[in-house]
PDB file with SEQRES, HELIX, SHEET and CRYST1 records, atoms N, CA, C and O in Angstrom:
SEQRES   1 A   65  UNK UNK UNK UNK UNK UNK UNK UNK UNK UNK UNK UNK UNK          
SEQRES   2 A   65  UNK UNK UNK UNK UNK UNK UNK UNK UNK UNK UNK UNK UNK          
SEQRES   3 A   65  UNK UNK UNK UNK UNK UNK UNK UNK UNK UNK UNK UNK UNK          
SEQRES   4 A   65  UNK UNK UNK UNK UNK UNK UNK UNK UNK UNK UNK UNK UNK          
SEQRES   5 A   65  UNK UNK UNK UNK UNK UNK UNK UNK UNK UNK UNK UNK UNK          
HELIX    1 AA1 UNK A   21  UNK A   32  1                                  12    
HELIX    2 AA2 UNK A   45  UNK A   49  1                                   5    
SHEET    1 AA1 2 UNK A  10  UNK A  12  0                                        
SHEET    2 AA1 2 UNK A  38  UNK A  40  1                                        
CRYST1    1.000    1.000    1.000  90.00  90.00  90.00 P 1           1          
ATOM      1  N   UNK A   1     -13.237 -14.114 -20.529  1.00  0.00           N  
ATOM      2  CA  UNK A   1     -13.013 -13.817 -19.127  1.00  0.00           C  
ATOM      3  C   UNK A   1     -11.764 -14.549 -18.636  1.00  0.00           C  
ATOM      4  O   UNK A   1     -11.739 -15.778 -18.703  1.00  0.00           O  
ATOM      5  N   UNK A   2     -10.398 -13.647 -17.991  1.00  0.00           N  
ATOM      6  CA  UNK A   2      -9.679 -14.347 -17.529  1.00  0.00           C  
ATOM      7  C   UNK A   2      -9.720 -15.348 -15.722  1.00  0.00           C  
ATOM      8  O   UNK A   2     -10.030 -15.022 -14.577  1.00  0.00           O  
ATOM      9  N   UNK A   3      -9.336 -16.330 -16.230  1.00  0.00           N  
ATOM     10  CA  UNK A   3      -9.155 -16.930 -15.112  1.00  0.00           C  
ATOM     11  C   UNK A   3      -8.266 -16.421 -14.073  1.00  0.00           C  
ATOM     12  O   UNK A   3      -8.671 -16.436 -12.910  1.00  0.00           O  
ATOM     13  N   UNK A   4      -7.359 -16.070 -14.286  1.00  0.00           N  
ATOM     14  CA  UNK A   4      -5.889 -15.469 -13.668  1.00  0.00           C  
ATOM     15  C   UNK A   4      -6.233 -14.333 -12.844  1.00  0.00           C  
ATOM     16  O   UNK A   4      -6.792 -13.293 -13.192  1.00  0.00           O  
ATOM     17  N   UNK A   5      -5.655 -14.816 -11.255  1.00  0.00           N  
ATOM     18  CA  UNK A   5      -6.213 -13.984  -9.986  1.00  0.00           C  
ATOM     19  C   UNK A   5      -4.571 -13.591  -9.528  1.00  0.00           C  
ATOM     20  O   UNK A   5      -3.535 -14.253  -9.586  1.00  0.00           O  
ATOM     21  N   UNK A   6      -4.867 -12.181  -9.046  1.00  0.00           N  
ATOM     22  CA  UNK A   6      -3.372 -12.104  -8.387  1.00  0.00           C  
ATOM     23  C   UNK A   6      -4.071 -12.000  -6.697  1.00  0.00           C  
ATOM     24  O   UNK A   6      -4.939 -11.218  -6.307  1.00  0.00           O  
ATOM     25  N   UNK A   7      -3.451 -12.921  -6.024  1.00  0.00           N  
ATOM     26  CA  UNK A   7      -3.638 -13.018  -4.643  1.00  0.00           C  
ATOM     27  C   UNK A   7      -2.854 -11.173  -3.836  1.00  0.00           C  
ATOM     28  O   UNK A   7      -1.781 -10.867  -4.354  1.00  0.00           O  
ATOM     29  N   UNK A   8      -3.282 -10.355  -2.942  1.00  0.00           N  
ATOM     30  CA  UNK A   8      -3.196  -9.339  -2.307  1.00  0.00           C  
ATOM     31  C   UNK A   8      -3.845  -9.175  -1.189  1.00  0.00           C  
ATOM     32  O   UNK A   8      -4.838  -9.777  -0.780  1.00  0.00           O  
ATOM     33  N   UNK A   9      -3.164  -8.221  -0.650  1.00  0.00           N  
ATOM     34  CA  UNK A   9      -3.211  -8.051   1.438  1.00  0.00           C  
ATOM     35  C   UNK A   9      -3.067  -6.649   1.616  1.00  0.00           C  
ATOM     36  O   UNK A   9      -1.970  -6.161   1.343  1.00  0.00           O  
ATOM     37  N   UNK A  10      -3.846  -6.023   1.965  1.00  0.00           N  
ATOM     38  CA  UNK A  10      -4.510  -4.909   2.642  1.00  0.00           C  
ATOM     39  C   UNK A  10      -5.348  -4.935   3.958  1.00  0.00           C  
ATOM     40  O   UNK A  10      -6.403  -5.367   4.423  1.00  0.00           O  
ATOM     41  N   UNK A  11      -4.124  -4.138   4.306  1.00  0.00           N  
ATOM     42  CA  UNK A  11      -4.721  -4.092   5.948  1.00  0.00           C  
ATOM     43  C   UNK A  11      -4.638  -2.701   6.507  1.00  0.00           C  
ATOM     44  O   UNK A  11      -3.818  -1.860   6.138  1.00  0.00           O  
ATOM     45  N   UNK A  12      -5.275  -2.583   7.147  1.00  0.00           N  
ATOM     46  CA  UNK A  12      -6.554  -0.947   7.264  1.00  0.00           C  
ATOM     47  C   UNK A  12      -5.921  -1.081   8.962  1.00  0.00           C  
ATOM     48  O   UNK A  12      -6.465  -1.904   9.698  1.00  0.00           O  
ATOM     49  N   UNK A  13      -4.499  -0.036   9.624  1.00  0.00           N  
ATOM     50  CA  UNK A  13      -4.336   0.114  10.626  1.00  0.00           C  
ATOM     51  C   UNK A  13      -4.835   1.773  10.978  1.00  0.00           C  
ATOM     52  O   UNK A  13      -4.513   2.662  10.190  1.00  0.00           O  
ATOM     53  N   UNK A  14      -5.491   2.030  11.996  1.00  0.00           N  
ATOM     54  CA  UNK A  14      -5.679   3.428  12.441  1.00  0.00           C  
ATOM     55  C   UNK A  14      -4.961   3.654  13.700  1.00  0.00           C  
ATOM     56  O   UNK A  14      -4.919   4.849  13.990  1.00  0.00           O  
ATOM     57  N   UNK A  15      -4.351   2.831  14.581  1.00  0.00           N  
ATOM     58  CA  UNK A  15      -3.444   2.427  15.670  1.00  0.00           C  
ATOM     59  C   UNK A  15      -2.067   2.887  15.355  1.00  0.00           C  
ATOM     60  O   UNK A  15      -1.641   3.326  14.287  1.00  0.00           O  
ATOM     61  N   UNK A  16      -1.497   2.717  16.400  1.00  0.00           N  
ATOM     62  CA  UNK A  16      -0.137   2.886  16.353  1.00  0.00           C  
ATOM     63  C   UNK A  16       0.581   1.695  15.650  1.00  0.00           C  
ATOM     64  O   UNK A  16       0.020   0.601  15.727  1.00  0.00           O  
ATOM     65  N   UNK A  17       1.498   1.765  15.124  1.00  0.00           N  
ATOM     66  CA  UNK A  17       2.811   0.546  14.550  1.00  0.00           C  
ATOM     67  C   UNK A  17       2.913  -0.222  15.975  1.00  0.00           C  
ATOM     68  O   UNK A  17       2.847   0.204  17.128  1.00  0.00           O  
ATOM     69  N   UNK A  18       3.109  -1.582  15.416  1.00  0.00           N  
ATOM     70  CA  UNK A  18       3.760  -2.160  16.304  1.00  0.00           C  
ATOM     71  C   UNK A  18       4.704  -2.571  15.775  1.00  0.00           C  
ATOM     72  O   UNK A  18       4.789  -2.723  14.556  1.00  0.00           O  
ATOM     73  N   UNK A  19       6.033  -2.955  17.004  1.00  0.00           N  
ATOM     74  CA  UNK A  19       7.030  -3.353  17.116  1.00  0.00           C  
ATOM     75  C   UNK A  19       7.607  -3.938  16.494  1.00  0.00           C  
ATOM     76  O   UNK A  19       8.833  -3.876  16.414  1.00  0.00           O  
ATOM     77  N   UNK A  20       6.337  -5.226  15.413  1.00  0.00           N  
ATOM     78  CA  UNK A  20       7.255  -6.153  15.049  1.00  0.00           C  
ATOM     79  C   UNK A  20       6.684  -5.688  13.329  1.00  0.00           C  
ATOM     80  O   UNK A  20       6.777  -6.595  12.502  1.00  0.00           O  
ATOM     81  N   UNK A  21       6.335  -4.848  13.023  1.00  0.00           N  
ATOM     82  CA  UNK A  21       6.140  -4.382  11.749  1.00  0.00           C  
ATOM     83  C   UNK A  21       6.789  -4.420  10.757  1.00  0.00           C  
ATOM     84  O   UNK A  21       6.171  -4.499   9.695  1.00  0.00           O  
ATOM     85  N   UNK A  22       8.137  -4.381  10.737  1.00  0.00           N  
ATOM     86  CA  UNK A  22       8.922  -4.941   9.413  1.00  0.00           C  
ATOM     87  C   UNK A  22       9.113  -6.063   9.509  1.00  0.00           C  
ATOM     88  O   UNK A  22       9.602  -6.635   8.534  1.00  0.00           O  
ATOM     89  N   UNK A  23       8.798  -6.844  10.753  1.00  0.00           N  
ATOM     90  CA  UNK A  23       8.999  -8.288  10.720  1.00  0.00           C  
ATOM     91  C   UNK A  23       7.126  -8.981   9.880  1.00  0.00           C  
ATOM     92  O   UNK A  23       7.031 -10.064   9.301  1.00  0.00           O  
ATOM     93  N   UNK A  24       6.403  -8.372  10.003  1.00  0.00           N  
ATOM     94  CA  UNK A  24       4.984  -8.264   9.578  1.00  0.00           C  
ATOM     95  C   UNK A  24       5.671  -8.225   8.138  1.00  0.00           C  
ATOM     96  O   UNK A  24       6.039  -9.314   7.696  1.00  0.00           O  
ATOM     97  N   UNK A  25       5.918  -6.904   7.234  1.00  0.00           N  
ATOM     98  CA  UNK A  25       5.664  -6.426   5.838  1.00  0.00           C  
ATOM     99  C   UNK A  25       6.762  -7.534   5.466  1.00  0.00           C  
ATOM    100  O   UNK A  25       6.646  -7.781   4.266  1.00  0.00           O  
ATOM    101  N   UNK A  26       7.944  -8.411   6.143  1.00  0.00           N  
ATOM    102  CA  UNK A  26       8.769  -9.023   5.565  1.00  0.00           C  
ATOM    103  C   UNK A  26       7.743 -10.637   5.213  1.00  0.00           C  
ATOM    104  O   UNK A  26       7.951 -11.469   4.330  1.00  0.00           O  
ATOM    105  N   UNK A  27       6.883 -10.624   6.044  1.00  0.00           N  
ATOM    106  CA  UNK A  27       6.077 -12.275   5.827  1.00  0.00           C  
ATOM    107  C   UNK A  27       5.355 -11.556   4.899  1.00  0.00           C  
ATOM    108  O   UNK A  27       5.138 -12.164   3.851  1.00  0.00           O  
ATOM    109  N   UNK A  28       4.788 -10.098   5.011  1.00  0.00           N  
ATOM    110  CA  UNK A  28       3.651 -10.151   3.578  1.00  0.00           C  
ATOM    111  C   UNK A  28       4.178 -10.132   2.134  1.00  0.00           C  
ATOM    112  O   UNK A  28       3.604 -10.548   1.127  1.00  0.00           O  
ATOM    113  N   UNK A  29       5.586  -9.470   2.261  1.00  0.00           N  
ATOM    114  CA  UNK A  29       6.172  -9.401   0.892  1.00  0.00           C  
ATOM    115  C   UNK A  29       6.134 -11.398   0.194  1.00  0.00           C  
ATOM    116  O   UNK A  29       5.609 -12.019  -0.730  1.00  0.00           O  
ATOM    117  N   UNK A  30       7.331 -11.760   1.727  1.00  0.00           N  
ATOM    118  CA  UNK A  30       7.392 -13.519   1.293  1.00  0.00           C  
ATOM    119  C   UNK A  30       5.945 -13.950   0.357  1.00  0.00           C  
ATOM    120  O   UNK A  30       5.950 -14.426  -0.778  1.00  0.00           O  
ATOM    121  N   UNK A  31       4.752 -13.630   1.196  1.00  0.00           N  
ATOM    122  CA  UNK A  31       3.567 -14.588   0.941  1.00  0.00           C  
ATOM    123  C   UNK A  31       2.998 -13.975  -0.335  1.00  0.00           C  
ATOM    124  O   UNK A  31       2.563 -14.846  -1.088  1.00  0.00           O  
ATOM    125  N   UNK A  32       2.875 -12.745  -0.793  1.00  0.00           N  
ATOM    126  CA  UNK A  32       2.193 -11.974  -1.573  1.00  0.00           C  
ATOM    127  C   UNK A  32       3.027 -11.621  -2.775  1.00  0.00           C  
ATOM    128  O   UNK A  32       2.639 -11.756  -3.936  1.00  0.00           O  
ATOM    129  N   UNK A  33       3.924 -11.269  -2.494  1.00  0.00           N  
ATOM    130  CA  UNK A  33       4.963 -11.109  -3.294  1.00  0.00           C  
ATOM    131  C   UNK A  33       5.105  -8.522  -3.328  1.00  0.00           C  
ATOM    132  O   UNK A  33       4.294  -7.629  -3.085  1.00  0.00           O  
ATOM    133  N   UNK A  34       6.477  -8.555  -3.732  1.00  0.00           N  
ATOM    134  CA  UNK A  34       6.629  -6.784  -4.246  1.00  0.00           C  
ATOM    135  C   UNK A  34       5.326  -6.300  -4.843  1.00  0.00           C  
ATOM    136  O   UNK A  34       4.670  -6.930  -5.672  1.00  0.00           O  
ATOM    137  N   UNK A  35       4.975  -4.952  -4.266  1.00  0.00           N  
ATOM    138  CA  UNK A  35       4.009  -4.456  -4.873  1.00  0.00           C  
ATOM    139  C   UNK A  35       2.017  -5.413  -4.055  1.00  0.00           C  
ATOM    140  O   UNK A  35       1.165  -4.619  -3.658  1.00  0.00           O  
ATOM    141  N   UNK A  36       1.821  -6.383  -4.009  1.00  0.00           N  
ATOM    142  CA  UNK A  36       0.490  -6.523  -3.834  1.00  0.00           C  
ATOM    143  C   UNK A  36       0.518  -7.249  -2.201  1.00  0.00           C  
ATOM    144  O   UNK A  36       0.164  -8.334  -1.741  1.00  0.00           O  
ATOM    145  N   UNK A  37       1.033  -6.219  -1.742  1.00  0.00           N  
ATOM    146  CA  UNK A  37       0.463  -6.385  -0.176  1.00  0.00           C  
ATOM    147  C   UNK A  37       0.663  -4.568   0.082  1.00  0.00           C  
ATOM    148  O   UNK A  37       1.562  -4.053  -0.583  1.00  0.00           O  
ATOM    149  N   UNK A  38      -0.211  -3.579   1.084  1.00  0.00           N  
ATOM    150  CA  UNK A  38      -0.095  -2.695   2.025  1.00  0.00           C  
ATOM    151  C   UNK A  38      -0.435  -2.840   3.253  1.00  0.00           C  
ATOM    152  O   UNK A  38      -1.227  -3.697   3.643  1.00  0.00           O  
ATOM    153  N   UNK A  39       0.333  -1.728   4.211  1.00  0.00           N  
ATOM    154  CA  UNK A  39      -0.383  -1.607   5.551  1.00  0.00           C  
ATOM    155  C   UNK A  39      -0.410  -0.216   5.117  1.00  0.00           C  
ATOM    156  O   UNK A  39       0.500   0.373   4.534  1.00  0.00           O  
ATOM    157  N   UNK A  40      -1.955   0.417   5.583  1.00  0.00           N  
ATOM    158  CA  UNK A  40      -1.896   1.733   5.651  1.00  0.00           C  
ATOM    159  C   UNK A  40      -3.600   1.982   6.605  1.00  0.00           C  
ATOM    160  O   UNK A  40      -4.510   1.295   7.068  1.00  0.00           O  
ATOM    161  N   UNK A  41      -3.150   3.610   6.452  1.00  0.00           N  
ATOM    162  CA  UNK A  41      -4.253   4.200   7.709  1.00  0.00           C  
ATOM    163  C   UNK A  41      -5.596   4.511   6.170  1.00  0.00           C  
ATOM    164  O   UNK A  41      -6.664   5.046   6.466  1.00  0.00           O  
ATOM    165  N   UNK A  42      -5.453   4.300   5.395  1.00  0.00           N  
ATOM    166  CA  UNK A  42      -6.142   5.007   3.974  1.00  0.00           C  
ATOM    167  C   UNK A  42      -7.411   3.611   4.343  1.00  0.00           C  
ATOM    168  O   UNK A  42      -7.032   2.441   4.399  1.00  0.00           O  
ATOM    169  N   UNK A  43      -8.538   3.913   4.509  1.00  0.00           N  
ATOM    170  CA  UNK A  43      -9.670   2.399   3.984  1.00  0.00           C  
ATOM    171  C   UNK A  43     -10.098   2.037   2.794  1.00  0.00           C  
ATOM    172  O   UNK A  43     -10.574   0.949   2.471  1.00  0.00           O  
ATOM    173  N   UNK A  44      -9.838   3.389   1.862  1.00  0.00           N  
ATOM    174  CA  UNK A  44     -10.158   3.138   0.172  1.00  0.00           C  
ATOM    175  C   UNK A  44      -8.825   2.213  -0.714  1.00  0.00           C  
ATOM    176  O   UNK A  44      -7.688   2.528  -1.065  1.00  0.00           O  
ATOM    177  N   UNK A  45      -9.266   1.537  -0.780  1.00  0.00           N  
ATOM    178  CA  UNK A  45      -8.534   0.525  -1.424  1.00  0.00           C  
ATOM    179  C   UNK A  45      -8.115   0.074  -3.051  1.00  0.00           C  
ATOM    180  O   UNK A  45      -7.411  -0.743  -3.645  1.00  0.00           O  
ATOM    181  N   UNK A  46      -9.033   1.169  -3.310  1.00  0.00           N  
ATOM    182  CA  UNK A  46      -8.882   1.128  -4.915  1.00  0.00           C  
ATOM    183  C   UNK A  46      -7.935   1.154  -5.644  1.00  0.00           C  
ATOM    184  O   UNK A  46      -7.653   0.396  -6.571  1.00  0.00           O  
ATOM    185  N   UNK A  47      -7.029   2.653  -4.974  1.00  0.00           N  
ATOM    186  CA  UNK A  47      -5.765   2.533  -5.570  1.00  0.00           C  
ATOM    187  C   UNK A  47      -4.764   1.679  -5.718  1.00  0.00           C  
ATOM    188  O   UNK A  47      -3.968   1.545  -6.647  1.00  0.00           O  
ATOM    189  N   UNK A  48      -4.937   0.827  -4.207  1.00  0.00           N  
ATOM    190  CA  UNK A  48      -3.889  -0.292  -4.264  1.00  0.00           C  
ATOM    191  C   UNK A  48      -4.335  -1.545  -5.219  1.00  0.00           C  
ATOM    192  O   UNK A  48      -3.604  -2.430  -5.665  1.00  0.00           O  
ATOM    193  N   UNK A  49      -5.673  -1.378  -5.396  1.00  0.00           N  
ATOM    194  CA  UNK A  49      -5.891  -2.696  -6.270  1.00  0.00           C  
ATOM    195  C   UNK A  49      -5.646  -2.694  -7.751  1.00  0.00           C  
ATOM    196  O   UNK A  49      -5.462  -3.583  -8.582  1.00  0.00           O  
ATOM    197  N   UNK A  50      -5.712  -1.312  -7.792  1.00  0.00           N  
ATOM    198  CA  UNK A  50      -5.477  -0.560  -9.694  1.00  0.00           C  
ATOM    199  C   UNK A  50      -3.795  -0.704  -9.843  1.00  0.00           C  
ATOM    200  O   UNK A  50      -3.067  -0.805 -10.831  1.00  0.00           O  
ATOM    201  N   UNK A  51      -3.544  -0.667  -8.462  1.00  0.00           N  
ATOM    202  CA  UNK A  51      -1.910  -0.827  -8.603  1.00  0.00           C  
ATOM    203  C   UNK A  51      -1.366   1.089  -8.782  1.00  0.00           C  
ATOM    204  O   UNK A  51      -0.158   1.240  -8.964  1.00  0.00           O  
ATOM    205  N   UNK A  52      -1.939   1.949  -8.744  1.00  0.00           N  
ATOM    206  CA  UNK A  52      -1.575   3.092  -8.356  1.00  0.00           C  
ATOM    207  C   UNK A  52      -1.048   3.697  -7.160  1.00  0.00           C  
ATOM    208  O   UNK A  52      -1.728   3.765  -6.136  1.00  0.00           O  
ATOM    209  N   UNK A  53       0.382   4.236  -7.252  1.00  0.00           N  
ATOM    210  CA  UNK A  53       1.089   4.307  -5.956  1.00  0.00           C  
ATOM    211  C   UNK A  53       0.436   5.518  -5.684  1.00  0.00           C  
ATOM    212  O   UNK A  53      -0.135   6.262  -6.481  1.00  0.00           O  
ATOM    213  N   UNK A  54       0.635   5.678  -4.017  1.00  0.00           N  
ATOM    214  CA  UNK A  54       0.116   6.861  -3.647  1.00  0.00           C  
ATOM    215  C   UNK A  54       1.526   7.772  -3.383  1.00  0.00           C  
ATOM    216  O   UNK A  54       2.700   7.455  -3.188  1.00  0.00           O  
ATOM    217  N   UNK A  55       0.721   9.218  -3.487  1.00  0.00           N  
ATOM    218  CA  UNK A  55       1.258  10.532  -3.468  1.00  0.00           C  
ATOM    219  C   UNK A  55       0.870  11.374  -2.321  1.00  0.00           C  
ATOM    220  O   UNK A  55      -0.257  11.616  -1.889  1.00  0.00           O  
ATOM    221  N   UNK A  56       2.317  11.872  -1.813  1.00  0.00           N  
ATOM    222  CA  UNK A  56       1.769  12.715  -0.747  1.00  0.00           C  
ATOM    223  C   UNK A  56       1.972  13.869  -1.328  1.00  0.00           C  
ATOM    224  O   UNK A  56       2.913  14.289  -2.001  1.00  0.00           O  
ATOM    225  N   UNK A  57       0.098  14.749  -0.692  1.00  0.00           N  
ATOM    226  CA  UNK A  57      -0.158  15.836  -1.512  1.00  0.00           C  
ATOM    227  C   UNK A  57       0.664  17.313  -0.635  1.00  0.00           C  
ATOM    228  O   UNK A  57       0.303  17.405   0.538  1.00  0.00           O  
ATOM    229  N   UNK A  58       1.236  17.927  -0.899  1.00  0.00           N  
ATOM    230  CA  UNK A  58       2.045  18.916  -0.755  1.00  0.00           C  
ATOM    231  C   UNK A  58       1.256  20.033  -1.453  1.00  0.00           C  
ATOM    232  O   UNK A  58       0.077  20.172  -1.781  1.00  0.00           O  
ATOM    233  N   UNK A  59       2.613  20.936  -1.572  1.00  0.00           N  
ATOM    234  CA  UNK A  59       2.554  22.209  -1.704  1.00  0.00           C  
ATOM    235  C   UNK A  59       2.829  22.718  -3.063  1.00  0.00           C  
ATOM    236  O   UNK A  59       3.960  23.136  -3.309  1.00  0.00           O  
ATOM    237  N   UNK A  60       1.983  22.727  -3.900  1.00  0.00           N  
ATOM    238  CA  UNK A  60       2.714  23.299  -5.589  1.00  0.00           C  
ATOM    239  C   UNK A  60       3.630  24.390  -5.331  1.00  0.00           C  
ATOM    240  O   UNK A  60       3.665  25.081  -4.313  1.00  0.00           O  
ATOM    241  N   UNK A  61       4.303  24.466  -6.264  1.00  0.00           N  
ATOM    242  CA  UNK A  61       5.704  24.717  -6.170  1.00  0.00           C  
ATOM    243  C   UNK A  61       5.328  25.670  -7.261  1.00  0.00           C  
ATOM    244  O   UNK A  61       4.774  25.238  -8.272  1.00  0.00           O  
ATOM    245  N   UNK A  62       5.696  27.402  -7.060  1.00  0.00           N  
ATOM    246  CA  UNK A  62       5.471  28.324  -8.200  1.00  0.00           C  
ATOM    247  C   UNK A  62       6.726  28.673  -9.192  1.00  0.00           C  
ATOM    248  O   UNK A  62       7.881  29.015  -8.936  1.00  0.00           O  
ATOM    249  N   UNK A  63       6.330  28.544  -9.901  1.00  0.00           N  
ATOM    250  CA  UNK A  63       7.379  29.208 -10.984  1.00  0.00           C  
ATOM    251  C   UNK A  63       8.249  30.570 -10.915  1.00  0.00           C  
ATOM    252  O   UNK A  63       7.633  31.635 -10.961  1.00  0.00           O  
ATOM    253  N   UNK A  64       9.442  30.576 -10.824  1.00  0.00           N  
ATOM    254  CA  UNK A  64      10.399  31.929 -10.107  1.00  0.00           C  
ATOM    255  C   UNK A  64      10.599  32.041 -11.308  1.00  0.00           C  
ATOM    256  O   UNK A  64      10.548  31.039 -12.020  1.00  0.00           O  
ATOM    257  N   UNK A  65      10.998  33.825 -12.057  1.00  0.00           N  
ATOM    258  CA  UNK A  65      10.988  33.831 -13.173  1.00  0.00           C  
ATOM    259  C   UNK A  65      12.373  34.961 -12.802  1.00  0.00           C  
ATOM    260  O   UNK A  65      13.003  35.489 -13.719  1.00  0.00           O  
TER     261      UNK A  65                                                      
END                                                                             
């Protein structure tokens, strides 16, 4: 069993942005480090903890022949 924890920050906004929001994601990057901090409207958290980026789901795109 490893000992080795990676510290991460997830925070669950359904509100509007505020103002000082890149001043926010700039202290979470500092404290957390690239990659293991989000802000998002999503409450399932799994993906961010698996480390899987999310995809916005669109429109398949058909094959023109």
């Amino acid at each position: 069993m490893s000992k080795e924890f990676t510290p991460k920050c997830y925070i669950v906004s359904d509100g509007s942005v505020p103002k000082e929001f890149d001043q926010y994601k700039e202290e979470l990057k500092r404290n957390f480090g690239e990659g293991n901090y989000d802000i998002s409207r999503n409450s399932d958290l799994g993906n961010f903890l698996r480390g899987v980026n999310f995809q916005i789901k669109g429109k398949k795109k058909k094959n023109k022949r």
